[in-house]
C-alpha positions as CSV (number, residue, x, y, z in Angstrom):
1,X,-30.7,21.7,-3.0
2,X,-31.4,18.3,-1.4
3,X,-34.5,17.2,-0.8
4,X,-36.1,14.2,1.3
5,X,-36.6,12.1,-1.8
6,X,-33.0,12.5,-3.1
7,X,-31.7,11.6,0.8
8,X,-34.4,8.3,0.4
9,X,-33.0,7.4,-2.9
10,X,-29.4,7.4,-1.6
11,X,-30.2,5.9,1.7
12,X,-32.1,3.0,-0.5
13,X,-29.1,3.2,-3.3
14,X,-26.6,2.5,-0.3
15,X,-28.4,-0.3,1.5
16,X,-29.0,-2.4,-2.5
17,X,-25.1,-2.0,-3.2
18,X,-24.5,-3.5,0.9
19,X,-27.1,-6.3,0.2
20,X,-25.7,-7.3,-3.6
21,X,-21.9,-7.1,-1.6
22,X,-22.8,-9.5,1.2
23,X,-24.6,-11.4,-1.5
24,X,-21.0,-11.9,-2.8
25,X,-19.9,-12.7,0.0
26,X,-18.6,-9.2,1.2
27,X,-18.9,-7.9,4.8
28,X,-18.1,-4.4,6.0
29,X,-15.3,-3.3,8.0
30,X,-14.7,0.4,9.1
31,X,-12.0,1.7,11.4
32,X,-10.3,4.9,12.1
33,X,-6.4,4.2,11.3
34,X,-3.4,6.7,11.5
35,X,-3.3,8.9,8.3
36,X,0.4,7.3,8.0
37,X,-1.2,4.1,7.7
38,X,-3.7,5.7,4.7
39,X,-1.0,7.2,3.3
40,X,1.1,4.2,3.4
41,X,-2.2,1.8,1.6
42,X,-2.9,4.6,-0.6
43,X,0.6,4.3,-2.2
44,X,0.5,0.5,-2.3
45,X,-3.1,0.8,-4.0
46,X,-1.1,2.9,-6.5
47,X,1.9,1.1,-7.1
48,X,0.2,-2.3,-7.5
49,X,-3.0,-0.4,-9.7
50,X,-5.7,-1.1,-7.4
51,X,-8.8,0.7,-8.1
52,X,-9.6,1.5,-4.5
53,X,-8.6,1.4,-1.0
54,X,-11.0,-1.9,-0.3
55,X,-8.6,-3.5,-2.9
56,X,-5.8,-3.0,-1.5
57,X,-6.9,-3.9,2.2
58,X,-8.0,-7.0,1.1
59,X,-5.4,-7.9,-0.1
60,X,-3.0,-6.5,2.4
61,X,-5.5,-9.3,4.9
62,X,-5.0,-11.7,2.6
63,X,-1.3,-11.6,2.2
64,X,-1.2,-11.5,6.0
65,X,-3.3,-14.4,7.1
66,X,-1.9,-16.5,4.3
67,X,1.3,-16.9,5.1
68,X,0.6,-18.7,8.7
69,X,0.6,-18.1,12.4
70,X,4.4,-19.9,12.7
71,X,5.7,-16.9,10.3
72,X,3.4,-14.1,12.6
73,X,4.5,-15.7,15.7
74,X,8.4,-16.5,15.8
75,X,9.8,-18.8,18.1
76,X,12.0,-16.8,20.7
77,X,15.0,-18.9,21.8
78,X,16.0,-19.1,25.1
């Protein structure tokens, strides 16, 4: 059975892992996505042995915002 204390000490566990993230310079994100899209990050997590979804996202952000808004944006010719 759960208690209150055992709710407090996972409400207080949850808020010292968010500060010591943010204190790596972490921030959250949450978003409801198409389960395709899960699927589809699930299986690249895997493939490329990521230990978790946040892994693979971040790098999925990464990968994107690296390569430049000329390659996100082609030119259209007229």
């Amino acid at each position: 059975m759960t208690t209150a204390r055992d709710l407090e000490y996972q409400a207080q566990y949850q808020r010292r892992l968010r500060a010591e993230a943010r204190a790596r310079g972490k921030g959250q994100l949450n978003a409801l996505v198409p389960a395709d899209l899960i699927d589809l990050l699930d299986r690249m997590k895997q493939a490329r042995g990521l230990t978790n979804r946040n892994d693979a996202l971040a790098l999925l952000l990464r990968e994107y915002f690296e390569r430049g808004e000329p390659e996100r944006n082609p030119a259209v010719s007229a």
